[in-house]
Structures are given as structure tokens and as C-alpha cells.
C-alpha positions as CSV (number, residue, x, y, z in Angstrom):
1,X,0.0,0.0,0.0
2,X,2.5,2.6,-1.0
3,X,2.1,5.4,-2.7
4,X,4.3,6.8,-6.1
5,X,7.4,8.9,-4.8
6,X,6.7,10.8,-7.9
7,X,4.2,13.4,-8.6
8,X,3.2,16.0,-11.4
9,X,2.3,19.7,-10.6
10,X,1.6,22.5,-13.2
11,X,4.6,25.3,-13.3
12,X,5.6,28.4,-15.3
13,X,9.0,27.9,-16.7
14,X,10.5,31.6,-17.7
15,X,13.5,31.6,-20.2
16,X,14.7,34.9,-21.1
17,X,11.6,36.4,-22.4
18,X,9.9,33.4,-22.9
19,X,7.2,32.4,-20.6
20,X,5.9,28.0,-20.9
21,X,3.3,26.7,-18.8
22,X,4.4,22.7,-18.3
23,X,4.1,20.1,-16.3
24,X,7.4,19.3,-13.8
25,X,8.0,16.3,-11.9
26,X,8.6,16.3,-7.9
27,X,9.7,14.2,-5.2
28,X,7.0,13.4,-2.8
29,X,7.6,13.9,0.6
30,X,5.2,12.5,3.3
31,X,5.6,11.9,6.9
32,X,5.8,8.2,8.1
33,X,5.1,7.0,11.6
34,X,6.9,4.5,12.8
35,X,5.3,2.1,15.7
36,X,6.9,-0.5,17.6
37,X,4.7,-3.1,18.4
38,X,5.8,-5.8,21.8
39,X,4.4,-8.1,24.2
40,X,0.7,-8.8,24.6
41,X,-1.1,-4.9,24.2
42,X,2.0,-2.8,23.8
43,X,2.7,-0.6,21.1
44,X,4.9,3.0,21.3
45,X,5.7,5.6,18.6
46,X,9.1,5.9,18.0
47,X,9.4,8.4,15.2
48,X,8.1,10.5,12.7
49,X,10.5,11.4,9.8
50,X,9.4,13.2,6.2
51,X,10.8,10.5,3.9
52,X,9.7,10.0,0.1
53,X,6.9,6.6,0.3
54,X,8.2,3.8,-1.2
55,X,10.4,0.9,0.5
56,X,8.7,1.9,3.9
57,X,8.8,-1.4,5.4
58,X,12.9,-1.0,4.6
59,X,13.2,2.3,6.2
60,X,11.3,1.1,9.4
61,X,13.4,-2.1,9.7
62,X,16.6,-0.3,9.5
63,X,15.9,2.7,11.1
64,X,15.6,0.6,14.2
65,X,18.5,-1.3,13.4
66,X,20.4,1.6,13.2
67,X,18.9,3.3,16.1
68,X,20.2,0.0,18.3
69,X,16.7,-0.8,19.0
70,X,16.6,-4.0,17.3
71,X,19.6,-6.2,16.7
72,X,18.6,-8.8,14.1
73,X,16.0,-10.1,11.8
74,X,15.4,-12.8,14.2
75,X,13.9,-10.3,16.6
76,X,11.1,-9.1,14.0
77,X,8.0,-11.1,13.7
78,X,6.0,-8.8,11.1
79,X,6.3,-5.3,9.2
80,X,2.4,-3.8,7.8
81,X,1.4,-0.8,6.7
82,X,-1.4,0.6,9.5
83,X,-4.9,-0.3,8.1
84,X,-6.4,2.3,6.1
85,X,-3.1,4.7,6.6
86,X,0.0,4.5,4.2
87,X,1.7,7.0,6.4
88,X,2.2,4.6,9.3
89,X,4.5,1.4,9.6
90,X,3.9,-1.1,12.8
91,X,6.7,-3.3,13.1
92,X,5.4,-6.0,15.3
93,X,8.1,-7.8,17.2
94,X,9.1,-11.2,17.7
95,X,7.5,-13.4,20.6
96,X,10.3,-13.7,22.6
97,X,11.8,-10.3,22.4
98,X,10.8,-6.9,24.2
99,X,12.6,-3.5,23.5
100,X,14.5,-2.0,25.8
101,X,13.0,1.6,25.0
102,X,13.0,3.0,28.4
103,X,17.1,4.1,28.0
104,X,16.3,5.7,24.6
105,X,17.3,9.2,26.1
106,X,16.0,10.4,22.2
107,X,13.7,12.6,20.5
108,X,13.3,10.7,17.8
109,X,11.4,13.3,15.4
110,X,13.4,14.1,12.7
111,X,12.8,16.3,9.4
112,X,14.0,15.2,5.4
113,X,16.4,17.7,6.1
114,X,18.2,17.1,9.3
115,X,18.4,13.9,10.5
116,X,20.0,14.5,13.7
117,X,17.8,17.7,14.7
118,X,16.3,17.5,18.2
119,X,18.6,14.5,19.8
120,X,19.1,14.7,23.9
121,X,23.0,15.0,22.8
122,X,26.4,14.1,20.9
123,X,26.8,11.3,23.5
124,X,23.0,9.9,23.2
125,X,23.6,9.2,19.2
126,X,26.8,7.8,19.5
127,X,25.2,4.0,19.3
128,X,27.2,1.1,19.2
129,X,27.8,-1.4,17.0
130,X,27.8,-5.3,17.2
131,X,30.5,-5.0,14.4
132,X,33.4,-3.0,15.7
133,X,35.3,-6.3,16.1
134,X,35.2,-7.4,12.6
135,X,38.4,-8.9,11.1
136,X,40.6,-6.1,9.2
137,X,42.4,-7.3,5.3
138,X,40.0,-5.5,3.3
139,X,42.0,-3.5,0.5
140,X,40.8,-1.6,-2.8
141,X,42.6,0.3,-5.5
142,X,41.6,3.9,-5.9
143,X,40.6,3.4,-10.1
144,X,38.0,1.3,-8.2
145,X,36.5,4.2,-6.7
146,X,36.9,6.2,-10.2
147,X,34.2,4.1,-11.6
148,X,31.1,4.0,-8.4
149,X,30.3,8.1,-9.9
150,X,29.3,6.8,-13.1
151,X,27.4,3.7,-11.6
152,X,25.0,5.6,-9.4
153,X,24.1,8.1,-11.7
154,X,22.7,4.8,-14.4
155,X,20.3,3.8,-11.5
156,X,19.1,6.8,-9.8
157,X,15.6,6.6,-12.0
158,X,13.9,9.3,-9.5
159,X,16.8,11.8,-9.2
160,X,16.8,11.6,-13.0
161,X,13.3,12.6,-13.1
162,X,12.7,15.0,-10.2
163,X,16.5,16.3,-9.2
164,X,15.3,16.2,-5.7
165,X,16.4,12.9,-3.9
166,X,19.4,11.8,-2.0
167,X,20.6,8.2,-3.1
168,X,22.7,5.3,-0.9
169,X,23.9,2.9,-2.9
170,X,25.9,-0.5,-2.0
171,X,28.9,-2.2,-4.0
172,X,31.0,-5.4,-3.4
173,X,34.8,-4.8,-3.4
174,X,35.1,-5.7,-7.2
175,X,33.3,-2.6,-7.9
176,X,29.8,-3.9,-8.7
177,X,26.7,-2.2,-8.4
178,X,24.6,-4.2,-5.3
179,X,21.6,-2.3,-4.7
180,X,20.4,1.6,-4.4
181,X,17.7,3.4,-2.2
182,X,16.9,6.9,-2.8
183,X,15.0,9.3,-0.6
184,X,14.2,13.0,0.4
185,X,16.0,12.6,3.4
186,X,19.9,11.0,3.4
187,X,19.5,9.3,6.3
188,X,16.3,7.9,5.1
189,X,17.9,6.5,1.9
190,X,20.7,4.6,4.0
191,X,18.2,3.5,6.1
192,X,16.8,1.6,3.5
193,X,19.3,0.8,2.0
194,X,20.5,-0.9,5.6
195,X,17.0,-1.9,6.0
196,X,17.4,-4.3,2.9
197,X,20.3,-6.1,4.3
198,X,18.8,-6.6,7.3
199,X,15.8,-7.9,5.8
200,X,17.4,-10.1,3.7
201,X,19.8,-11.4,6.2
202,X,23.0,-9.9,4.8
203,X,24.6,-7.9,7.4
204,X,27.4,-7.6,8.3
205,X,28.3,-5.1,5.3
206,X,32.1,-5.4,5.7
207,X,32.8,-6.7,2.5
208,X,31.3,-3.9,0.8
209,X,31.8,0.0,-0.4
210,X,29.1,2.7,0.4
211,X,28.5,5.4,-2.1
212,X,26.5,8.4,-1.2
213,X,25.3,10.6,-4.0
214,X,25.6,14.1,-1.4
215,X,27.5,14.7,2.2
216,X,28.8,12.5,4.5
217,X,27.1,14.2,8.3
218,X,27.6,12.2,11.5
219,X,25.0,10.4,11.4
220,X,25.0,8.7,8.1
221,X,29.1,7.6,9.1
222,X,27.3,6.6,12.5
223,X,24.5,4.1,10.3
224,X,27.4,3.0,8.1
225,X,28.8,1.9,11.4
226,X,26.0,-0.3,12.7
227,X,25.9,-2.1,9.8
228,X,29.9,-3.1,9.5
229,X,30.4,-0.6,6.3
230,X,34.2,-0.4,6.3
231,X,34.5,2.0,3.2
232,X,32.4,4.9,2.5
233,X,32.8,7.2,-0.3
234,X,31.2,10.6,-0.8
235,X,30.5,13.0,-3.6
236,X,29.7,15.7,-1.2
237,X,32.2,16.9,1.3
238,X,32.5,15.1,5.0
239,X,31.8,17.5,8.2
240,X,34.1,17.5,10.7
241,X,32.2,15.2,13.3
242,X,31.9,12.7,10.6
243,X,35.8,12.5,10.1
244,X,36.1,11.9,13.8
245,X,33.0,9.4,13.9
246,X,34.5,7.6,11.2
247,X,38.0,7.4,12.7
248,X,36.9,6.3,15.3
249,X,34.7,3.7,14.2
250,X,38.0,2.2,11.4
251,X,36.1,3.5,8.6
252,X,37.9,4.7,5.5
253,X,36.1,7.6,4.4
254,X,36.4,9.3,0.7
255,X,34.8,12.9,0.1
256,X,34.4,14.9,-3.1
257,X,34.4,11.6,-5.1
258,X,34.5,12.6,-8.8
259,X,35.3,10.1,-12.0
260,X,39.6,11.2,-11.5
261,X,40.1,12.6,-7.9
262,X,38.6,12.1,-4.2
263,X,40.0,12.8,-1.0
264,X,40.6,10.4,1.9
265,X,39.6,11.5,5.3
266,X,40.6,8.4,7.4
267,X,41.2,5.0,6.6
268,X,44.0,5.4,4.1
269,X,45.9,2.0,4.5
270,X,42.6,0.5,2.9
271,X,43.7,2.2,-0.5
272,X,46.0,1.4,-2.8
């Protein structure tokens, strides 16, 4: 029951002199409830972000991976739409697993544009990660990274259309193109994106690159984190917190990606 994260409105293009009345595409952007559902009677709101429909059941799953709230697959018995409301996602857990939600010391409303916006503190989104153990050897070449520009632009169908979405995209180590998510919101897209794995059972992500098509903040280094992303690559520039997030955390982080340069933040013995 989701809706088209496209939609047509009526503008007034004005070219010089010219004035054309035409139809333009835009990126939708609804707000999405998410509900966790536990125990016999129990069910608690734990956010409401603008995303762009589409993949919802993705975004709810890892959202609350990433948020350290679930841990597993295992731990999820269901995922449905509300009835009679595409705007709301209950995520219904497993039998024998209850939330701990009461040391959430979050607001967890957040906006397409600010993923971050409202939280108790620095130290309340710093979650941690089952992964941070994870065996070190992997190494790429830097042409590698030449070619993940030109990849994510051939499958970015809504960005293409509306030049309004952010995009998270996964790759193996050879180079080839996994999967994609798109979204108003970065940190939406990447959830997804996570969201997928999780669903599908493939996490840990250490054997893979991340590619995102804008910034590298905080938080999306931190979400790159709980799922065991080793190398992330930007075409934006990193801010400051993410370079520390992401040293601390062994990431390898590349900013200002373009088809013949990039930077590299931290991480640097991972590239040849």
C-alpha cells in the first residue's frame, strides 16, 4: 500500500523572455510514523521522519536497526502498513523479544532535512555497534572508486526525473553495483538501503563500499557503522564530526568523489 514517490504539478517555466506553462515532476515527501509493536497490548511511537513513500517497510526495519533498538532479523515477527493509513508502519516484534526503549534518552522526530535535529545530545547518538570487532584485510585500488560516480548516476531513476532525492547505494569490493535506495531525506535513503540487508539477512556489510550521492554528516558515518560498512565514499564533502566518527569507528572515508580525484579522510591504508 505505498504510494508513487513521484508526482506532477503544473509550473511556469521563464526563459529569457519566454514564458511555458508545463508540467514538472517532484519528489513526494510524506511523513511516516513509525510504531513499535511488543508483548501482549504494547505498542509505542518511536518516530516520525518526512521520507519520500516507497520501500517503507525498509526504512522502518533499519531505522531501528540503526537506532540499536533491534539487533537482528530474528527479533522481527512482522512489518504492515497501519490499516487504512500509508503513512504509518507497525513493526510487530518477535514473541520472545521486548525493546529496551526505556534508556532511549532520544527525541526521535526528525525532518528530510536534518536527520540529527532534536537529539538529547552528541553522547546519546553515538550507538554502538555489534561489528566493531570485525576482522581487518580488506583492500581496494583507488581506479575502483573512479568508476562508483558513473554507476549511481545509471540507477538513480527518481533523481533523474525530479533532481530532488538523495541516493545510498551498496557495492562489493570488485566494484559492482549491489543495490540503491533513494530518498528526500539522506539518512532515510541509508536507512533503506541498511533496512534491505537486514531484511534479507545480509549484514554484516564489511565486504562492501558505500556510495552516497551528497554529504557524508555524522549520522550517516554513525549508520554506516551499525551495519559493519568499512569503506564509504562521498561526492559531497564530509563535516568535521563525521571524520572523527568515522575514525573512530575504522572507517575509511572518501569525500568529493569525482570520476579522477577524491579525497581520503581516514582510513587510508585500505587504499591502494
Amino acid at each position: 500500500m505505498e504510494t508513487s514517490s513521484i508526482t506532477s504539478h503544473r509550473i511556469t517555466r521563464i526563459s529569457g523572455q519566454v514564458a511555458e506553462e508545463l508540467d514538472d515532476q517532484l519528489a513526494v515527501e510524506e511523513p511516516l510514523e513509525i510504531q513499535i509493536a511488543f508483548g501482549t497490548k504494547e505498542r509505542k511511537s518511536i518516530s516520525v521522519t518526512m521520507r519520500t513513500p516507497g520501500n517503507d517497510h525498509e526504512l522502518a526495519a533499519g531505522f531501528l536497526f540503526t537506532e540499536g533498538i533491534i539487533h537482528s532479523k530474528n527479533q522481527i515477527g512482522d512489518i504492515a502498513h497501519a490499516a487504512f493509513d500509508e503513512n504509518r508502519v507497525v513493526v510487530t516484534c518477535a514473541a520472545d523479544f521486548e525493546p529496551q526503549l526505556g534508556s532511549l534518552e532520544r527525541n526521535f522526530y526528525t525532518t528530510s532535512s536534518c536527520g540529527v535535529c532534536g537529539k538529547a545530545s552528541i553522547d546519546a547518538i553515538r550507538t554502538r555497534s555489534a561489528y566493531t570487532s570485525l576482522q581487518e584485510g580488506l583492500i581496494i585500488k583507488k581506479a575502483l572508486l573512479y568508476q562508483l560516480t558513473e554507476q549511481i548516476t545509471q540507477h538513480q531513476n527518481t533523481f533523474e526525473t525530479t533532481g530532488g532525492l538523495h541516493a545510498s547505494a551498496l557495492f562489493d569490493i570488485s566494484g559492482q553495483f549491489l543495490m540503491l535506495r533513494e530518498d528526500v531525506g539522506r539518512h532515510n535513503a541509508l536507512d533503506k538501503l541498511v533496512g534491505a540487508a537486514l531484511l534479507s539477512e545480509e549484514l554484516p556489510l564489511d565486504k562492501h563500499m558505500l556510495l552516497l550521492s551528497g554529504r557524508a554528516s555524522f549520522e550517516l558515518i554513525q549508520k554506516a557503522a551499525m551495519a559493519g560498512i568499512r569503506i564509504v565514499a562521498a561526492i559531497g564533502a564530509p563535516s568535521s564530526l563525521a571524520v572523527q566518527l568515522a575514525e573512530e569507528s575504522g572507517i575509511t572515508l572518501v569525500g568529493f568523489l569525482k570520476n579522477d580525484k577524491f579525497n581520503i579522510y581516514t582510513g587510508h591504508h585500505r587504499i591502494q
